[in-house]
C-alpha positions in Angstrom: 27.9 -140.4 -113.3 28.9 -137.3 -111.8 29.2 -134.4 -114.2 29.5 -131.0 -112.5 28.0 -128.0 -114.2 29.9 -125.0 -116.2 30.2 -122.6 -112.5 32.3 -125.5 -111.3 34.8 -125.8 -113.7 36.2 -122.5 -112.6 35.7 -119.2 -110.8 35.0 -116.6 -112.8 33.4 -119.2 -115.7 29.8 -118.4 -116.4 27.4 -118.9 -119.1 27.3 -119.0 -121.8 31.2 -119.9 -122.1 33.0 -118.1 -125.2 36.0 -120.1 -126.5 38.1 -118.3 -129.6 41.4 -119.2 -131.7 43.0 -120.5 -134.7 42.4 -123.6 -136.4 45.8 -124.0 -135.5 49.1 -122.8 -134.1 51.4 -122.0 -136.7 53.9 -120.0 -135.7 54.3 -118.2 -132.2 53.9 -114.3 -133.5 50.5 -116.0 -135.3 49.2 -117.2 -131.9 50.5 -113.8 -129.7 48.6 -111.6 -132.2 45.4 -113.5 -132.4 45.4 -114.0 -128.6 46.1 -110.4 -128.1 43.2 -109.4 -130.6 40.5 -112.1 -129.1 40.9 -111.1 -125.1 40.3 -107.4 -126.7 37.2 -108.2 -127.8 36.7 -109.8 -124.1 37.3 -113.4 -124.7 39.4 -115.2 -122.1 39.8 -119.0 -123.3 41.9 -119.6 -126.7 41.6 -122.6 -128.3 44.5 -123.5 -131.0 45.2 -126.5 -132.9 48.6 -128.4 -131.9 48.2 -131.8 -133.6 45.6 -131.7 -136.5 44.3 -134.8 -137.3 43.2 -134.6 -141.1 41.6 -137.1 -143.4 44.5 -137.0 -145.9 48.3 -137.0 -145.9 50.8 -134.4 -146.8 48.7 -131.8 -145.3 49.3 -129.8 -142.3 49.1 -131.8 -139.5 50.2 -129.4 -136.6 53.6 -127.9 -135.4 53.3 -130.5 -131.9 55.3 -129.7 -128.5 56.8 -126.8 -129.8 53.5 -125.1 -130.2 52.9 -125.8 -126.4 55.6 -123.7 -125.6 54.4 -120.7 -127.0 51.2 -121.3 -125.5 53.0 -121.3 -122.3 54.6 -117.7 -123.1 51.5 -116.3 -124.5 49.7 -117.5 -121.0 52.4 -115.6 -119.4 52.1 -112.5 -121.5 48.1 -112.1 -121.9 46.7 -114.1 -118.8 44.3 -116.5 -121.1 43.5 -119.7 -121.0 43.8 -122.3 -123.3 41.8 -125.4 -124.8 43.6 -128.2 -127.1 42.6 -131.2 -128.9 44.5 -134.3 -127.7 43.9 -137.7 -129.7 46.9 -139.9 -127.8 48.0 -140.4 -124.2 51.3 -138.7 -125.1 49.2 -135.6 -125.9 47.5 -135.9 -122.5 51.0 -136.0 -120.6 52.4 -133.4 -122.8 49.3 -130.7 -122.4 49.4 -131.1 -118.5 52.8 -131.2 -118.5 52.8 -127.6 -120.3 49.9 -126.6 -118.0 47.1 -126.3 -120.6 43.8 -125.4 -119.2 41.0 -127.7 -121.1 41.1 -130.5 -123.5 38.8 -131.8 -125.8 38.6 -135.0 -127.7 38.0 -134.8 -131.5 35.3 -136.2 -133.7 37.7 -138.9 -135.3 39.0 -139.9 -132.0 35.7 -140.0 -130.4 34.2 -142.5 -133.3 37.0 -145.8 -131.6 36.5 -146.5 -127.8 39.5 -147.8 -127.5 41.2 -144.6 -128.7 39.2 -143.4 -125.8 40.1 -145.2 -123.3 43.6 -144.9 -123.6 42.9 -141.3 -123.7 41.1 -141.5 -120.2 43.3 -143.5 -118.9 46.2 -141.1 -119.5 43.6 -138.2 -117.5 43.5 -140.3 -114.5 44.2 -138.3 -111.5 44.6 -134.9 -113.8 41.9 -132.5 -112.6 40.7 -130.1 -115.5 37.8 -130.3 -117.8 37.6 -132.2 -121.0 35.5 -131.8 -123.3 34.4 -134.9 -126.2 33.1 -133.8 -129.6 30.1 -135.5 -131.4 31.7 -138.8 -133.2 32.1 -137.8 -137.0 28.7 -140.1 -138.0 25.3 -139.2 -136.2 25.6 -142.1 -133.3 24.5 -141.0 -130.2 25.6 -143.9 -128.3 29.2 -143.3 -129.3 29.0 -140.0 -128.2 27.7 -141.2 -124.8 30.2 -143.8 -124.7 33.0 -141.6 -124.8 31.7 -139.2 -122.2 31.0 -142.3 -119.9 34.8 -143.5 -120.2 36.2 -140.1 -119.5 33.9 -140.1 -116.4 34.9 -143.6 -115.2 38.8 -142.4 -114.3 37.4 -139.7 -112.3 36.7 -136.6 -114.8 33.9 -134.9 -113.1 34.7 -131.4 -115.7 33.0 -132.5 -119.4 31.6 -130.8 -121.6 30.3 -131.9 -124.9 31.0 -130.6 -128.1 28.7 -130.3 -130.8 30.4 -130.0 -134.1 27.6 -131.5 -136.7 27.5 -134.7 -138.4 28.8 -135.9 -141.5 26.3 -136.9 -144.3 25.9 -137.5 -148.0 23.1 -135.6 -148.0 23.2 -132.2 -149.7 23.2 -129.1 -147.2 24.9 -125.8 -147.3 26.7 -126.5 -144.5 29.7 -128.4 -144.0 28.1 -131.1 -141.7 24.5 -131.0 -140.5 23.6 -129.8 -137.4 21.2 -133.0 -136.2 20.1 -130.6 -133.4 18.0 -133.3 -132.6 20.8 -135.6 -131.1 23.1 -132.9 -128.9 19.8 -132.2 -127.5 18.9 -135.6 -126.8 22.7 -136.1 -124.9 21.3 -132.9 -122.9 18.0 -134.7 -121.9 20.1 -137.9 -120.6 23.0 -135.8 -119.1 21.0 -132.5 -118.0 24.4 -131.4 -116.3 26.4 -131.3 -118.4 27.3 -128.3 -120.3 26.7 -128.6 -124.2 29.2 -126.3 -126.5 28.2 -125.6 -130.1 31.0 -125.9 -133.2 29.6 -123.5 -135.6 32.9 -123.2 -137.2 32.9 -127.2 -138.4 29.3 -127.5 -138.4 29.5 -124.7 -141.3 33.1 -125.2 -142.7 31.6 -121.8 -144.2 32.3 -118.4 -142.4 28.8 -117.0 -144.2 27.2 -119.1 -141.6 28.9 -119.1 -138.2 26.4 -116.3 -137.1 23.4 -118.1 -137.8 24.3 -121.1 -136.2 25.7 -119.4 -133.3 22.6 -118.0 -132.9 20.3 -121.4 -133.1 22.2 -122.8 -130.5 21.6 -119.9 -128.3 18.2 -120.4 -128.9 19.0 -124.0 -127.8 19.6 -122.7 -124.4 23.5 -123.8 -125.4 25.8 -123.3 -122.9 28.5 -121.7 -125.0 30.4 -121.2 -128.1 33.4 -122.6 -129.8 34.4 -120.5 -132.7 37.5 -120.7 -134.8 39.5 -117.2 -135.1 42.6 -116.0 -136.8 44.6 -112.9 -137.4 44.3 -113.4 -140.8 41.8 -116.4 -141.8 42.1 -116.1 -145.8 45.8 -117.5 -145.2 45.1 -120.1 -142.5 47.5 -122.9 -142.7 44.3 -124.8 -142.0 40.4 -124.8 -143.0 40.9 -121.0 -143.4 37.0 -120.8 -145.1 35.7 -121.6 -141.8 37.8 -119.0 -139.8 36.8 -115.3 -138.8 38.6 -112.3 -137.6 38.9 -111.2 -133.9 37.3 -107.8 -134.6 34.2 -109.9 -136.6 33.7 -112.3 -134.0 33.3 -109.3 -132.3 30.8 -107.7 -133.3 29.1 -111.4 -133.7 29.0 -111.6 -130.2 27.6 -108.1 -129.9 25.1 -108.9 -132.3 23.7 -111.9 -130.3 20.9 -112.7 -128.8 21.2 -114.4 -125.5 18.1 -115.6 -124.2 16.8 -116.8 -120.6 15.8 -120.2 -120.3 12.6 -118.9 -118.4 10.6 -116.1 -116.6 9.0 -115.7 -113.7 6.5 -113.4 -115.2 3.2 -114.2 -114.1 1.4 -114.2 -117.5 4.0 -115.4 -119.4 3.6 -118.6 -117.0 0.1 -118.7 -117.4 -0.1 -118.3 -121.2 2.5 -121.1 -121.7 1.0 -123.5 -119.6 -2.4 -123.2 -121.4 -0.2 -123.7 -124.9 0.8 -126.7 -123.6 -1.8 -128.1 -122.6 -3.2 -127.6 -126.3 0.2 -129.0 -127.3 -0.2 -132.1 -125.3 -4.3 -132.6 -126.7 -2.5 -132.0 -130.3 0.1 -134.3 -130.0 -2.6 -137.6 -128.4 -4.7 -136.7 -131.0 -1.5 -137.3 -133.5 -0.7 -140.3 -131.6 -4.2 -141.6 -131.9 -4.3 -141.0 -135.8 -0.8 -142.7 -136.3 -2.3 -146.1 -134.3 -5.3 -145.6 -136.8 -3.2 -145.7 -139.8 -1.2 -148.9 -138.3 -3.8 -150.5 -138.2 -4.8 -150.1 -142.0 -1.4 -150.6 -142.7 -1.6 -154.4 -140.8 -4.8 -154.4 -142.6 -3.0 -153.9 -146.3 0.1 -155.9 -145.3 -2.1 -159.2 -144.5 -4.6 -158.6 -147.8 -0.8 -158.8 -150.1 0.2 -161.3 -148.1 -3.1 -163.6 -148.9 -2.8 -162.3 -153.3 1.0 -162.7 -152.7 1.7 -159.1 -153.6 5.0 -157.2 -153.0 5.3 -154.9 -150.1 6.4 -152.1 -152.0 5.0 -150.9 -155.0 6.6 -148.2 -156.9 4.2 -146.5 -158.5 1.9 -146.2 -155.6 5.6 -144.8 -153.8 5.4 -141.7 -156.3 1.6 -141.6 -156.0 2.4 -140.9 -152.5 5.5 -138.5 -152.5 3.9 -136.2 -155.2 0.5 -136.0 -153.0 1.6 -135.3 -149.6 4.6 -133.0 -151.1 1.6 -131.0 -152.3 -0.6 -131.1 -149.5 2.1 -129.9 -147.0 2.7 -126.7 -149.4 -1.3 -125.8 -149.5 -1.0 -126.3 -145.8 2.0 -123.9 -145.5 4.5 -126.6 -144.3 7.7 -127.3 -144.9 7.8 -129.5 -147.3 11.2 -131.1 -146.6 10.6 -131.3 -142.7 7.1 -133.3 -144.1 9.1 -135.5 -146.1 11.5 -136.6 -143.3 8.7 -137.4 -141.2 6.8 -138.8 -143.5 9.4 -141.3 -144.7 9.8 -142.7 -141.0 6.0 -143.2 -141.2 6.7 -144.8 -144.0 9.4 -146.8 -143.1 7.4 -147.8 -140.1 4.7 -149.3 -142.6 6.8 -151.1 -144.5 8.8 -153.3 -141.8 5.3 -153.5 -140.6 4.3 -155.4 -143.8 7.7 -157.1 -144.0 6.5 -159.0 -141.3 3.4 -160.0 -141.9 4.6 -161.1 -145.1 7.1 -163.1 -143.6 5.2 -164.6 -140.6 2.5 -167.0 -140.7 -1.1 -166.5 -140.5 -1.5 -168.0 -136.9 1.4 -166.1 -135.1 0.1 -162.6 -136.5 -2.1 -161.1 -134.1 -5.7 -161.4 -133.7 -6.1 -157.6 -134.3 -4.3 -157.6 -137.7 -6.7 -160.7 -139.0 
């Protein structure tokens, strides 16, 4: 798959890329003003919402073609680009047709390959990049799968989009980051240029800074942020939107990081902490085969006094002891927890199948 990298896409593009603009367009003086008061504070790619997708009826749900019209006079007026969210091929035609600069493909659309696909088919022969946000659920392969399809008519410009992940759990933020799985597209598709959502990962302006900043950190290669002229009366998710003149000073007040340096010591010091971090993490391997094994040796003992796999009250036993022991350690105790329960988890469908295998098929080592 041939995905070019973010100097590609055009000239003067560089990283880390800085895209700004309203939720949505909602009426042409709204997007002139906002456009105007972004490329002041030196951003040169607007994106605005056309058609909204939303989760419920009878709310807004975009102005449509007519909106792509006044994108084409404010082009003309203020020389900015402009990124749009397509979810149908008639979007496709119409955004080309209109001479919009990037796409992107939403969460909801990116969760059904064949939405997808119809989608990519439409971009077949069009050459501009698109970019495919993280499906809404935390599924990598769906993610992949998208990107792959837009690839397969020819689309050599994607990005990715990371806008968080939907969850019941409880967070301050809208939808939780998961940094764990953009970074893991990254590792598969090191081209390709990954663009954090802090807007909908937040759905709270409080946080857009932060978040901006952790994916900078990330080594990122740009920014999506939502941004209108007056975000308190947004016809649209106005809690997640900031002002020009804030994002701003935002941007100002970030730190963007190299990826390396060439400085001797700093070389020489990191490659002696990872070595240490490489001894660390055998040793950890080493201890995690150790406690397999007890846990074979646990599974086949119930199996033989025909004991359940889980037992409750050894379950809270457990999570009021190692919550304690990661505190006196000075660890976090949720990031123990999490880890802690897949070592858990582990355990258990390594019972399960002891317990549900017989006693000649298990291996020698478990006897």
């Amino acid at each position: 798959m041939k995905i070019e990298p973010l100097k590609n896409w055009e000239a003067d593009l560089k990283k880390p890329i800085l895209i700004a603009g309203p939720c949505s367009a909602e009426t042409e003086d709204q997007l002139l003003e906002t456009s105007k008061r972004i490329k002041d504070v030196g951003i040169k790619i607007i994106r605005a919402g056309i058609w909204k997708p939303r989760t419920r009826p009878n709310n807004f749900e975009g102005i449509g073609e007519e909106a792509l019209r006044w994108i084409q006079n404010v082009k003309k007026e203020t020389g900015l680009k402009f990124a749009i969210e397509v979810a149908t091929p008639k979007h496709v035609y119409e955004a080309i047709k209109h001479n919009v600069d990037m796409l992107w493909i939403g969460a909801r659309s990116t969760t059904n390959p064949f939405t997808v696909q119809e989608i990519a088919e439409a971009l077949r022969g069009a050459d501009l990049p698109v970019m495919v946000k993280n499906p809404i659920n935390p599924d990598l392969a769906l993610w992949l799968g998208a990107i792959e399809r837009i690839s397969n008519v020819g689309i050599t410009k994607i990005g990715a989009i990371h806008r968080g992940f939907s969850s019941f759990k409880q967070s301050k933020y809208r939808n939780l980051p998961m940094w764990q799985i953009p970074l893991e597209l990254k590792r598969q598709f090191n081209s390709i240029p990954l663009i954090c959502d802090p807007s909908h990962i937040s759905g709270n302006r409080d946080y857009i800074f932060e978040l901006s900043q952790n994916a900078m950190d990330l080594d990122y290669d740009g920014l999506i942020i939502e941004t209108h002229r007056d975000p308190e009366n947004a016809w649209s998710d106005a809690a997640q939107q900031i002002t020009p003149e804030i994002l701003g000073t935002m941007i100002k007040n970030l730190k963007f990081r190299k990826p390396t340096s060439k400085d001797r010591d700093f070389i020489t010091v990191l490659g002696e902490l990872r070595e240490e971090i490489d001894q660390t993490d055998k040793e950890l391997f080493e201890i995690l085969a150790q406690r397999m094994s007890i846990v074979e040796k646990m599974g086949l003992y119930k199996k033989k006094n025909n004991v359940t796999v889980f037992q409750r009250k050894r379950w809270q036993e457990i999570s009021e002891s190692r919550n304690k022991w990661a505190k006196d350690l000075g660890l976090n105790p949720e990031f123990v927890w999490d880890l802690f329960k897949l070592i858990h988890d582990a355990s258990i469908r390594r019972q399960e199948y002891i317990m549900n295998t017989p006693i000649d098929k298990i291996d020698e080592s478990t006897k």
